[in-house]
C-alpha positions as CSV (number, residue, x, y, z in Angstrom):
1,X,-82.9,406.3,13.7
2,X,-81.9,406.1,17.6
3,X,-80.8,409.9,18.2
4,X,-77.0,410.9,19.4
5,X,-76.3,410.7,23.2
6,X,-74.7,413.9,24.6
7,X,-74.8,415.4,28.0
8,X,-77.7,417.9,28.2
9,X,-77.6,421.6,27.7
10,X,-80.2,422.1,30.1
11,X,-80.6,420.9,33.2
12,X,-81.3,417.4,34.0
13,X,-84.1,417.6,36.2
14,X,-85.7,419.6,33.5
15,X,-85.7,417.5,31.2
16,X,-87.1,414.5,33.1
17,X,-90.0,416.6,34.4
18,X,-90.8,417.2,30.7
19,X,-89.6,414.0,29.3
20,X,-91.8,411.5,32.1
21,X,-94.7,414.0,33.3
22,X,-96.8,412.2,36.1
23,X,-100.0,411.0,34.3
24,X,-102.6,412.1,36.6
25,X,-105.0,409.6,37.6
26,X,-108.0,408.3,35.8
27,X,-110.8,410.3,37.3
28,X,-114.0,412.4,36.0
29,X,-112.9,415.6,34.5
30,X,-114.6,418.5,32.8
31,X,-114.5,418.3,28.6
32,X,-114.3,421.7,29.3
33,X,-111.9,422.1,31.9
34,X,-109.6,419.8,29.6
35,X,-110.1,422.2,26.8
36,X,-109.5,425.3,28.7
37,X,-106.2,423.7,29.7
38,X,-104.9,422.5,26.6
39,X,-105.3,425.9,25.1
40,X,-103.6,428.0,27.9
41,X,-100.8,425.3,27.1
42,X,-100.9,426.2,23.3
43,X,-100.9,429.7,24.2
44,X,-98.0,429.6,26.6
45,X,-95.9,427.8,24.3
46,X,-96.9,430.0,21.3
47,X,-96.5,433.1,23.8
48,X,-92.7,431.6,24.2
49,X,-92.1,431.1,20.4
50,X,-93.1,435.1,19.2
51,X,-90.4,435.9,22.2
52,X,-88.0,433.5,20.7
53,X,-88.6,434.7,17.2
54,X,-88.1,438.1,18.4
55,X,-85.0,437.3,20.4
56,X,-83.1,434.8,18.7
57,X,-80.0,435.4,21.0
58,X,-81.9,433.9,24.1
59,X,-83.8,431.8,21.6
60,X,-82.6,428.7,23.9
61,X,-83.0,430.6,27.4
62,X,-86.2,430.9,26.3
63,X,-86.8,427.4,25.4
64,X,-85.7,426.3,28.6
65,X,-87.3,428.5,30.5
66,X,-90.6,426.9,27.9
67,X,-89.7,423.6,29.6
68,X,-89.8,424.8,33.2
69,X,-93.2,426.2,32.7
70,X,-94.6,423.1,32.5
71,X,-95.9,423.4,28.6
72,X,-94.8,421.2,25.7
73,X,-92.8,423.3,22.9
74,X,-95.0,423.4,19.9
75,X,-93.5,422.2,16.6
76,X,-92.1,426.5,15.9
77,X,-90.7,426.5,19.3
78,X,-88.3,424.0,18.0
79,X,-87.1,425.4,14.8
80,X,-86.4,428.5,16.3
81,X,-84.2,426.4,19.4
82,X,-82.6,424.8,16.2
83,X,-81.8,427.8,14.5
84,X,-80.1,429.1,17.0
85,X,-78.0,426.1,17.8
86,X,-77.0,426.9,13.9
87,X,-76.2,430.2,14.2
88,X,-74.1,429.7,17.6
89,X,-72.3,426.2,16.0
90,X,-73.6,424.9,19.0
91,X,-73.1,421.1,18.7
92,X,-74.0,419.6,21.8
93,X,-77.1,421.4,22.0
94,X,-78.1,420.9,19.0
95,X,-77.9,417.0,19.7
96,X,-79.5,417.4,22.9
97,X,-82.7,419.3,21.3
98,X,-82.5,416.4,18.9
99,X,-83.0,413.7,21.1
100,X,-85.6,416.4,22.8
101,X,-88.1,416.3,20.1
102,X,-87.3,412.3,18.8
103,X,-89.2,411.5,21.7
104,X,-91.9,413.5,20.9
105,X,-91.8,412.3,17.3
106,X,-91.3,415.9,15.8
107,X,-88.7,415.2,14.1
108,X,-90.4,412.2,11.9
109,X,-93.9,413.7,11.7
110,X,-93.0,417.6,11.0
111,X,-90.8,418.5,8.1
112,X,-89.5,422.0,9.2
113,X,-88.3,420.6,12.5
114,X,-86.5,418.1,10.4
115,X,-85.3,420.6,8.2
116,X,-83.8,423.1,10.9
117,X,-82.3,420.0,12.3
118,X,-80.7,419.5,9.5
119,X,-79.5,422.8,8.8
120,X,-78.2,423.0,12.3
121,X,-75.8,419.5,12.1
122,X,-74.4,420.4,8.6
123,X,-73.5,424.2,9.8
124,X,-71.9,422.6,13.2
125,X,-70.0,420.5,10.8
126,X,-71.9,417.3,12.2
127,X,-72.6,415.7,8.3
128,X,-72.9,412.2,9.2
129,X,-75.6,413.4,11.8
130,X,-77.7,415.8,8.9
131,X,-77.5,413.2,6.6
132,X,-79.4,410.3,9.0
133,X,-81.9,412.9,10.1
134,X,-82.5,413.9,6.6
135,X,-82.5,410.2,4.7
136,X,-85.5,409.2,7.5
137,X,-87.6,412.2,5.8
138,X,-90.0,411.0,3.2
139,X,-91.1,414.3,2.0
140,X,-87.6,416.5,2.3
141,X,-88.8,419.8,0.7
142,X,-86.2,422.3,-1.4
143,X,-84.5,423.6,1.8
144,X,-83.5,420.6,3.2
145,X,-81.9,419.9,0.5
146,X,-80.2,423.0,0.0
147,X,-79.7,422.9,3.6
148,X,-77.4,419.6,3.2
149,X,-75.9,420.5,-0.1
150,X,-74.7,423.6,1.6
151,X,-73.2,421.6,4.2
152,X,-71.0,419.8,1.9
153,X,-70.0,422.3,0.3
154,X,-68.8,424.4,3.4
155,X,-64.9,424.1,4.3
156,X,-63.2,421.4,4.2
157,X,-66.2,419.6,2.7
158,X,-65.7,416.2,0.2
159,X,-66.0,417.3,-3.0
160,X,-67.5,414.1,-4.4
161,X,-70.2,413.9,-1.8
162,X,-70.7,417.7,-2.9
163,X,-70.8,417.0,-6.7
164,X,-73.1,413.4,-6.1
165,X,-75.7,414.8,-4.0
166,X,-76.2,418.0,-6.4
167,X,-76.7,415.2,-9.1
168,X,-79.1,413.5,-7.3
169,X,-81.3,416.4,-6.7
170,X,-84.8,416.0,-7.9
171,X,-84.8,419.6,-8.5
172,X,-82.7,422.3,-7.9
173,X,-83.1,426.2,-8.0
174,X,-81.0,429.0,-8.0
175,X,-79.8,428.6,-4.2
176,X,-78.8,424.9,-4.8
177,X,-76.6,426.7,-8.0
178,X,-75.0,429.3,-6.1
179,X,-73.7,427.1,-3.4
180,X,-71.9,424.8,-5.3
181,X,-70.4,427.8,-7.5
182,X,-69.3,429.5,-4.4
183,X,-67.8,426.1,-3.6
184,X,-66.2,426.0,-7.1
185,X,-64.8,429.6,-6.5
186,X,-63.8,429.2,-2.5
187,X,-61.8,426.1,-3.7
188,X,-59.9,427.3,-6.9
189,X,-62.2,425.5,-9.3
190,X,-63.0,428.2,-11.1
191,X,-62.8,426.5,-14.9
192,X,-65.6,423.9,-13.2
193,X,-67.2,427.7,-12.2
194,X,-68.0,428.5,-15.5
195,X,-69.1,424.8,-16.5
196,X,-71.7,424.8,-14.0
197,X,-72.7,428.6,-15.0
198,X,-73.3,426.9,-18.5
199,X,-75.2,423.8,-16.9
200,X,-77.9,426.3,-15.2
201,X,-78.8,428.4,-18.7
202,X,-79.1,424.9,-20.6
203,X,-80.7,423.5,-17.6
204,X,-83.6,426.3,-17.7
205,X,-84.5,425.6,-13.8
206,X,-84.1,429.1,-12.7
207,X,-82.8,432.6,-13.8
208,X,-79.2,433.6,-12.5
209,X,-79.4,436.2,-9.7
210,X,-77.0,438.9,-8.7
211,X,-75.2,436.3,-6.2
212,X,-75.0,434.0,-9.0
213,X,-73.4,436.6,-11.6
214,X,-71.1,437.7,-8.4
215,X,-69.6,434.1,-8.6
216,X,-69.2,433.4,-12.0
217,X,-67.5,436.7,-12.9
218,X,-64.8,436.1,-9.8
219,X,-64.2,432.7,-11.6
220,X,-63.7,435.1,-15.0
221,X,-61.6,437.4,-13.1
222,X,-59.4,434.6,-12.2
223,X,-58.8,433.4,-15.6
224,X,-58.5,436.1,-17.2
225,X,-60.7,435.3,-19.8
226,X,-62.0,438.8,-21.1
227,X,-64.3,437.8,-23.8
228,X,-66.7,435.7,-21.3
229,X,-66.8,438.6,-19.1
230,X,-67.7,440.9,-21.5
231,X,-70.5,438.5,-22.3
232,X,-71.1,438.1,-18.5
233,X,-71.3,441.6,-18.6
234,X,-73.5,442.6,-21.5
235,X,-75.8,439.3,-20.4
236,X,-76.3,441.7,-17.0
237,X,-77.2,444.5,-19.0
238,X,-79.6,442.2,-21.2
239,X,-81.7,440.5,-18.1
240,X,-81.8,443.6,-16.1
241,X,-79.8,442.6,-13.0
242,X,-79.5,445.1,-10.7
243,X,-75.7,446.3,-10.1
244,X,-75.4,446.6,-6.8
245,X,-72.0,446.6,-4.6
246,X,-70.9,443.2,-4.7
247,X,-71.7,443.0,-8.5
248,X,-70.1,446.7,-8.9
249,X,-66.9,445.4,-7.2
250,X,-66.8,442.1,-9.3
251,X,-67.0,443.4,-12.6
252,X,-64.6,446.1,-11.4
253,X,-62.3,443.4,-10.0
254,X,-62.9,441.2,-13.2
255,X,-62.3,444.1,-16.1
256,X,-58.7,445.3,-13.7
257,X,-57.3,441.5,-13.6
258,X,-58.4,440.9,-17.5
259,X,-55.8,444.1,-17.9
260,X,-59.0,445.7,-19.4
261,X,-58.6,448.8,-16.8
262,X,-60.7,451.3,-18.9
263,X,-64.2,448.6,-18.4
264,X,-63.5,448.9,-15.1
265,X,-63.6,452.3,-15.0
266,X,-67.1,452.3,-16.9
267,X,-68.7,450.6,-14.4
268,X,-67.4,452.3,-11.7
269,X,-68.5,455.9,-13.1
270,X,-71.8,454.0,-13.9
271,X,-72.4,452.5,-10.4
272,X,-75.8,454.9,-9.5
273,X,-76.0,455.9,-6.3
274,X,-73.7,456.4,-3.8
275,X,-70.5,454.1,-4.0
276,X,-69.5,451.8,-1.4
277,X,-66.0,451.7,-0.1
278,X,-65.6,448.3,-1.3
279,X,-66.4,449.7,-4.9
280,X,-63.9,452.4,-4.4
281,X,-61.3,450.3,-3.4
282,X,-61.9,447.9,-6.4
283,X,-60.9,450.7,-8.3
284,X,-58.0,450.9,-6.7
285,X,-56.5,447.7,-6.7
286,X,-57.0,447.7,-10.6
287,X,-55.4,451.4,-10.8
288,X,-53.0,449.6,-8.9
289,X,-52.0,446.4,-10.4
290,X,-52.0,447.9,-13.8
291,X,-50.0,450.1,-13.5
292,X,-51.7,453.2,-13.0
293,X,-50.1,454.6,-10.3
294,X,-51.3,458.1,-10.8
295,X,-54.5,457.6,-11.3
296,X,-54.9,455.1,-8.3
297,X,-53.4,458.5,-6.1
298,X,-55.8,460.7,-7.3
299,X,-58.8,458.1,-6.7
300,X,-57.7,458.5,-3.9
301,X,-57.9,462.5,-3.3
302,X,-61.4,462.2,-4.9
303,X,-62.3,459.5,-2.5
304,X,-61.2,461.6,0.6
305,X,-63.0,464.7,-1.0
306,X,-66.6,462.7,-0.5
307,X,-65.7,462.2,3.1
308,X,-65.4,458.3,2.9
309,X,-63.2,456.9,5.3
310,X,-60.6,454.9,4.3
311,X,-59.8,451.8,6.0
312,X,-56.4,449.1,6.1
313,X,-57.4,447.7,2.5
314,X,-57.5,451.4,1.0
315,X,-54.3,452.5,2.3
316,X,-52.6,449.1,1.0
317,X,-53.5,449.9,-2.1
318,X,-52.5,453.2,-2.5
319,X,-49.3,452.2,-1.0
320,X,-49.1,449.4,-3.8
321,X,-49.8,451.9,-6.2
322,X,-46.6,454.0,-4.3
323,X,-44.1,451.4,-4.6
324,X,-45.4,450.3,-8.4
325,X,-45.0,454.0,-9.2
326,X,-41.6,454.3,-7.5
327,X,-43.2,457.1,-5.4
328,X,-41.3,457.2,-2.4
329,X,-41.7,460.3,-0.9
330,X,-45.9,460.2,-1.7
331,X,-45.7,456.7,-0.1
332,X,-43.8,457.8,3.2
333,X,-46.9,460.7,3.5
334,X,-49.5,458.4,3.0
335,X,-47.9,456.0,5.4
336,X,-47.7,458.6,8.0
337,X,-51.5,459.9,7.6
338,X,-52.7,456.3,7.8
339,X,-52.3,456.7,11.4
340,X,-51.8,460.4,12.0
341,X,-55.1,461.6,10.0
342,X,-56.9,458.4,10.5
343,X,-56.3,456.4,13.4
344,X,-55.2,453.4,11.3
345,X,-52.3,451.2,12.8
346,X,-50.5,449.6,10.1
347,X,-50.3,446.0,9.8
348,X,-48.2,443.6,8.2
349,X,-49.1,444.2,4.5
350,X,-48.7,448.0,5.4
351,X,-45.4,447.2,6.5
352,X,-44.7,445.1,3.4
353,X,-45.8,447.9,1.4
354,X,-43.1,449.9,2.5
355,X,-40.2,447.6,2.2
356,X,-41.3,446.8,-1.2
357,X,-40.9,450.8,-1.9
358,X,-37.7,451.1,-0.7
359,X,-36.5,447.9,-2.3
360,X,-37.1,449.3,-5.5
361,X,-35.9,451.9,-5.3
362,X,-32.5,450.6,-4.0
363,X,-32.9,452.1,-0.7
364,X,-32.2,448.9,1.0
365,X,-31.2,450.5,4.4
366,X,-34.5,452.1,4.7
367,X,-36.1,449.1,4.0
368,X,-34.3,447.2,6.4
369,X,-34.6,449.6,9.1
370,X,-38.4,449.5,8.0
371,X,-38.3,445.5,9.1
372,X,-36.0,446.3,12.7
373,X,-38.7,448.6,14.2
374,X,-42.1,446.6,12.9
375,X,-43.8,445.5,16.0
376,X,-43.8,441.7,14.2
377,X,-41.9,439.2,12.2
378,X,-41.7,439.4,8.3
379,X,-43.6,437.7,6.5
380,X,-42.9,435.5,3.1
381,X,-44.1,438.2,0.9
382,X,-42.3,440.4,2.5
383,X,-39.1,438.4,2.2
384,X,-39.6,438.2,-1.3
385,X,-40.3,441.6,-2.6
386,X,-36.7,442.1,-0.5
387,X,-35.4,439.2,-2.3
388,X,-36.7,440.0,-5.8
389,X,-34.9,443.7,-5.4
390,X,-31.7,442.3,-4.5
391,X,-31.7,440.3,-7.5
392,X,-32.8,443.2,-9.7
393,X,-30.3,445.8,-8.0
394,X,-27.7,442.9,-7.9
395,X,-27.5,443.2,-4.3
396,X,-26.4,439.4,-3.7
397,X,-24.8,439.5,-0.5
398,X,-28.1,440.9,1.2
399,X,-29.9,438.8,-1.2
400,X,-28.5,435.4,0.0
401,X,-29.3,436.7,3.7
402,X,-32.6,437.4,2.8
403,X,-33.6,434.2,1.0
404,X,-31.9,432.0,3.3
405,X,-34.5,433.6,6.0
406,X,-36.9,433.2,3.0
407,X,-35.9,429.4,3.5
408,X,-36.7,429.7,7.2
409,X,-40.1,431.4,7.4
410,X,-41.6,429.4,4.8
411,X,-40.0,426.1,4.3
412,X,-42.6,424.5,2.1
413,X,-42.7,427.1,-0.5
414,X,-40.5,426.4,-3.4
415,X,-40.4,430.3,-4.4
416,X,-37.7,431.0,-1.7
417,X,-35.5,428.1,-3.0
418,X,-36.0,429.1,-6.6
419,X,-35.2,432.8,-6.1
420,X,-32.3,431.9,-4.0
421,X,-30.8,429.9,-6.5
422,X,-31.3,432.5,-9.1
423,X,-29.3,434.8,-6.6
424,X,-26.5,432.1,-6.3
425,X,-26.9,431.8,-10.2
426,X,-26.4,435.3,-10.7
427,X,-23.1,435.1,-8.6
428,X,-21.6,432.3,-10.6
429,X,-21.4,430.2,-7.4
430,X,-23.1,427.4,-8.7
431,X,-22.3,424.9,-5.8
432,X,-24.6,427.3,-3.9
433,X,-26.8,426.4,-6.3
434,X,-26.8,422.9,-6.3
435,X,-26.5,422.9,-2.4
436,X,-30.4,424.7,-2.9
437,X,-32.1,422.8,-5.1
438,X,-30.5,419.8,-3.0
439,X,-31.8,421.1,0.0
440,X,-35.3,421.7,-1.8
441,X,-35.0,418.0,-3.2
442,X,-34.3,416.8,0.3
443,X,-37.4,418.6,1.8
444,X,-39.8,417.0,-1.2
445,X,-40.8,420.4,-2.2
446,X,-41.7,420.9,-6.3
447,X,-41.3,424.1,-8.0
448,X,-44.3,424.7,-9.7
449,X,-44.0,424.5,-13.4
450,X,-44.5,427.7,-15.7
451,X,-48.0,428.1,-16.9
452,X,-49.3,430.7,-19.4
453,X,-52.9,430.9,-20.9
454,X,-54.5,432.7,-23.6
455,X,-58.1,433.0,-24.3
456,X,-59.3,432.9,-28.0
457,X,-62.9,432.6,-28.7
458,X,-64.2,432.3,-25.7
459,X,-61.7,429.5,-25.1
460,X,-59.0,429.1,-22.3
461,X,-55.7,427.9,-24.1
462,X,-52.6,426.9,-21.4
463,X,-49.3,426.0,-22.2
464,X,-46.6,424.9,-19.9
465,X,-43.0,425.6,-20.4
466,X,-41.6,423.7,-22.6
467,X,-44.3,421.6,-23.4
468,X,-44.5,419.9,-27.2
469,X,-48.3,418.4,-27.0
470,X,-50.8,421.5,-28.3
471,X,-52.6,420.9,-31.1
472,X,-51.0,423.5,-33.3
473,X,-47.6,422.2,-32.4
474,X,-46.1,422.9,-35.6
475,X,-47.4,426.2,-36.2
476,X,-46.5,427.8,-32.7
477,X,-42.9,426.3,-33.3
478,X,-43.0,427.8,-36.7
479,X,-44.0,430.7,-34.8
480,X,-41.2,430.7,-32.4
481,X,-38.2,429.7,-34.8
482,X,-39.7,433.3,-36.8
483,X,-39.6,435.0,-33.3
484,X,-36.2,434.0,-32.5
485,X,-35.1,435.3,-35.9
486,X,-36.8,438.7,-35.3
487,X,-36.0,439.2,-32.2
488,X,-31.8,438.4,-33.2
489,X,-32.6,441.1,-35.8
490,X,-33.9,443.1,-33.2
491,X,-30.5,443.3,-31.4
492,X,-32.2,440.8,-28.4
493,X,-29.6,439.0,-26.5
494,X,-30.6,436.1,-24.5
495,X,-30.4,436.3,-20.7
496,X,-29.0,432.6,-20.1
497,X,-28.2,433.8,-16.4
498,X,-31.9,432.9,-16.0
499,X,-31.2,429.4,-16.7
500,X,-30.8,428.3,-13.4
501,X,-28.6,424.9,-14.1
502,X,-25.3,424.1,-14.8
503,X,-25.1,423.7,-17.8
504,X,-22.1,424.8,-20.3
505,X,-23.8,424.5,-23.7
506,X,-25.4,428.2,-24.3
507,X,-26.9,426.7,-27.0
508,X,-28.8,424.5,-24.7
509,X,-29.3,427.3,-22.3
510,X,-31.4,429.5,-25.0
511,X,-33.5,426.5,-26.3
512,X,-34.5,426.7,-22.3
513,X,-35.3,430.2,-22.4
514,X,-37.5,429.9,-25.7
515,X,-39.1,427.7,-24.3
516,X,-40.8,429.7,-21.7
517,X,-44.5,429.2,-21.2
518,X,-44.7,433.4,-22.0
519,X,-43.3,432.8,-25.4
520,X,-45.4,429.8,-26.5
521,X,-48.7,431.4,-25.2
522,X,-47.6,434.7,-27.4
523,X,-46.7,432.7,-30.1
524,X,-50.1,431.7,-30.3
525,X,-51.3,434.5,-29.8
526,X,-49.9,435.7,-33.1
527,X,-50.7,433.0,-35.3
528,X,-54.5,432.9,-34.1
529,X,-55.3,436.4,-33.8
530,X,-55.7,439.1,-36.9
531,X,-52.7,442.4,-36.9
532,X,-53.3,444.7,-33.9
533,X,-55.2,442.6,-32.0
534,X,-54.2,442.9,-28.4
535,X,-52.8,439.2,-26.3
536,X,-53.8,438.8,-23.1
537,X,-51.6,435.9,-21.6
538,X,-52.2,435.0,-17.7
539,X,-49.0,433.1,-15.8
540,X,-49.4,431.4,-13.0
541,X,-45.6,432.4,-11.9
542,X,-43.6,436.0,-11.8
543,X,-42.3,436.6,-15.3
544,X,-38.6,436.0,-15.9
545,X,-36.1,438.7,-17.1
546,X,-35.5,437.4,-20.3
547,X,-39.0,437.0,-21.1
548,X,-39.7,440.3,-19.9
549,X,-36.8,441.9,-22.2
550,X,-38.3,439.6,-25.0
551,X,-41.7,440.4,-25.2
552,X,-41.2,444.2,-25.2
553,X,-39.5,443.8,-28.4
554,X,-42.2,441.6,-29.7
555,X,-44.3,444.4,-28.8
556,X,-42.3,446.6,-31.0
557,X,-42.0,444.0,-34.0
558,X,-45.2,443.2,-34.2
559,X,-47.2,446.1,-33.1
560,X,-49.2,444.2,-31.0
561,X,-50.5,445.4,-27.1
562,X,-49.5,442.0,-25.1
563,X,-51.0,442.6,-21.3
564,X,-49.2,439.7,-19.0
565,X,-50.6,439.0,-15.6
566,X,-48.1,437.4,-13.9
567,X,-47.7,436.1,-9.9
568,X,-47.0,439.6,-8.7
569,X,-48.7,442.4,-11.1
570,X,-49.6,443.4,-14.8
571,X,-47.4,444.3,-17.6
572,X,-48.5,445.9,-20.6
573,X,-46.2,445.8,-23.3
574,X,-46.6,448.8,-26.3
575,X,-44.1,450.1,-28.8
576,X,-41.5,448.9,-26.6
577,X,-42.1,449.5,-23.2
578,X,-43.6,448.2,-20.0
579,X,-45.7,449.6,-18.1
580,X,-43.8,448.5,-14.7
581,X,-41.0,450.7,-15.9
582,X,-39.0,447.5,-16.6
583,X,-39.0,446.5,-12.8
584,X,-40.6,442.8,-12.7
């Protein structure tokens, strides 16, 4: 394979003194002298390679200076030059050392040159390259094939190539498995996570490590699947695996977003040794988003009682936990110690934190005075949670302001067109409405559809609003019409201002509302699970008001625990009640 022309990253003179040395004449020598020559040479260049191993920031300084001496680079000289090309991303160079050793045949005749050539390419992004130097290999060992497999799978990747070259492996172990379920993770394929977990048990090649476990319970975190993390859990216990910080913070971060916050504070009493930050922050967030605002604040006071500093992520969640607790006067101390006490400037999310506490609070000209003096723009989320209170507090005027800017800031997300309609809904004004959801249709953005999931059995069930095609059809709508009828008993009225169309039929307009991914996901819930057993359902989108007012009932009626993770937080319904203090 001819080898890429670039300009050189050394100098040129250099390398045509190395490239075309004068042959010295044919003349009687010394077998000797000849000897004694070539070793000083092997000596200088092995003399260069210990200083490049030993400095692998002037890794190339060092091999150029190599090349000015006079000696040839020995075969280490060059992996270590190659190495650092890859940790620099140093793509010229790295095709300039290329052509460097073609000429000297390293690259065909010595497999780690080939190898760190390889590696080199696919971390600078330079596929096409890695995958010609490594198809002229005959005897490509494990790393250069992990070495290419990690280069599809790093950002912006192709996914095909990724998943056709991990096939075609002759063998794989558990590096080759962790990269492509960090891939599956990175990219949001976190069903496909799991799939592949199950292909490496049944495959037997190698044992899951601690980076592997890392991965797959992220993915089980995600989906909210609680019974496989319990058994990702209890199959750590069983192998022996080591809990160390990342794993602490995963199973932490997996047990919080499965609403399961009392696992997650097992393992975090369990972790032995001195927790990380990370690890204490973990706790936070799932404090945090479940609800637990009290706790989260004195997690908090404990932390600072070790003498841990807190950093930016720490203090977002405690403000979180603030403006989920409807703390305002804790939040605006811990605000002003952020900075005062710790040197911390605040940043956007900071910022958000804060409007999102005065928002629900009503304090909206604290909240907008909060947005005047930020030293930057406001964000989408921000927007939002401004957006999302106006609706609540029925604060329409500010709330059409504030989703029209909504519009503005991010014009591709079909949130802001969807929230502002629901403002315009909620004034009647429904040729503000359809002037919306023209606008959106104009722009070709979608709303996403409503998507709920439950897990039974190890199983991940989904359900899209109103969608007729399950399995269990029939039973889940027998389920539902009984719902309807309990929940009419119940004294439930249904909220048909969150039927955001025009429609004059109510009749119509509460078939829509039943028809709620929440409801069909809980209705299978009940008819699959035994009395008491808690439902866990996971939506992809914030939960609507009517659903929200419904499925406390339901709690109530059926004394059943139903934990919904929504877009924005937990709820856990019991006896009645939410745990978000009916703000959603």
């Amino acid at each position: 394979m001819p080898p890429p022309t670039v300009p050189f990253f050394l100098t040129s003179t250099t390398l045509a003194a190395t490239a075309k040395k004068p042959q010295p004449q044919s003349q009687p020598c010394d077998a000797q002298a000849q000897a004694a020559a070539a070793s000083e040479a092997s000596a200088a260049s092995a003399s260069y390679a210990v200083r490049m191993r030993l400095n692998p920031h002037l890794a190339l300084r060092l091999f150029d200076h190599l090349l000015r001496s006079g000696a040839d680079p020995d075969p280490v000289a060059y992996e270590l030059a190659f190495a650092s090309c890859a940790r620099g991303k140093v793509r010229a160079t790295a095709a300039q050392l290329h052509a460097h050793a073609a000429k000297r045949g390293l690259v065909a005749s010595h497999r780690r040159v080939r190898c760190r050539l390889v590696h080199a390419y696919a971390v600078c992004g330079m596929l096409p390259h890695a995958r010609r130097v490594f198809d002229g290999g005959t005897d490509n060992d494990m790393v250069a094939w992990n070495c290419l497999l990690r280069g599809y799978a790093q950002e912006g990747g192709d996914a095909d190539l990724l998943r056709d070259f991990f096939a075609r492996m002759p063998s794989r172990d558990s590096v080759s498995w962790n990269t492509v379920l960090s891939w599956c993770v990175v990219n949001g394929e976190y069903d496909e996570a799991i799939a592949v977990f199950r292909e490496m048990l049944a495959s037997q090649e190698c044992q899951p490590d601690r980076v592997t476990l890392v991965s797959v319970v992220s993915a089980i975190a995600y989906l909210g699947a609680l019974a496989q993390g319990l058994w990702a859990h209890a199959y750590v216990f069983r192998k022996g695996v080591k809990v160390e910080e990342k794993l602490s913070s995963a199973l932490i971060n997996m047990y919080s977003k499965c609403g399961f916050i009392e696992g997650a504070v097992y393992v975090f009493d369990n972790v032995r040794g001195k927790r990380s930050l990370d690890t204490w922050n973990a706790m936070l967030a799932g404090f945090t988003a479940n609800g637990c605002s009290e706790r989260a604040l004195g997690l908090f006071t404990r932390m600072e009682s070790t003498g841990l500093m807190p950093n930016k992520i720490t203090f977002n969640c405690v403000l979180n936990a603030c403006s989920h607790g409807g703390l305002v006067e804790e939040g605006m101390r811990c605000f002003q110690r952020m900075s005062r006490v710790y040197g911390i400037e605040p940043d956007i999310a900071h910022y958000g934190c804060m409007v999102d506490l005065f928002c629900r609070a009503g304090m909206f000209e604290k909240a907008e005075q909060i947005i005047q003096i930020m030293p930057m723009e406001p964000d989408a989320s921000m927007l939002k949670a401004l957006l999302g209170a106006c609706r609540t507090h029925k604060n329409l005027e500010l709330g059409k302001k504030a989703g029209h800017r909504l519009i503005e800031t991010a014009p591709n997300d079909h949130a802001g067109y969807v929230l502002l309609s629901n403002i315009y809904a909620l004034d009647g004004n429904w040729g503000g409405v359809h002037k919306v959801r023209k606008l959106m249709l104009n722009r070709g953005v979608l709303k996403t559809p409503g998507s709920s999931s439950v897990e039974l059995n190890g199983v991940i069930h989904e359900f899209i609003s109103g969608d007729k095609s399950h399995s269990r059809k029939r039973d889940i709508y027998k389920m539902l019409g009984e719902i309807c009828q309990q929940l009419k008993s119940a004294g439930y009225t249904p909220d048909t201002s969150q039927v955001l169309l025009d429609i004059d039929d109510e009749d119509v307009k509460e078939s829509s509302l039943a028809l709620h991914s929440e409801k069909l996901a809980i209705a299978f819930g009940l008819i699959s699970t035994a009395p008491g057993t808690p439902i866990r359902v996971v939506n992809n989108l914030r939960i609507c008001g009517d659903c929200h007012n419904a499925i406390k009932l339901l709690s109530k009626i059926y004394g059943r625990c139903i934990i919904v993770r929504d877009a924005n937080r937990f709820h856990h319904f019991r006896k009645g009640s939410c745990s978000c203090g009916d703000y959603w």
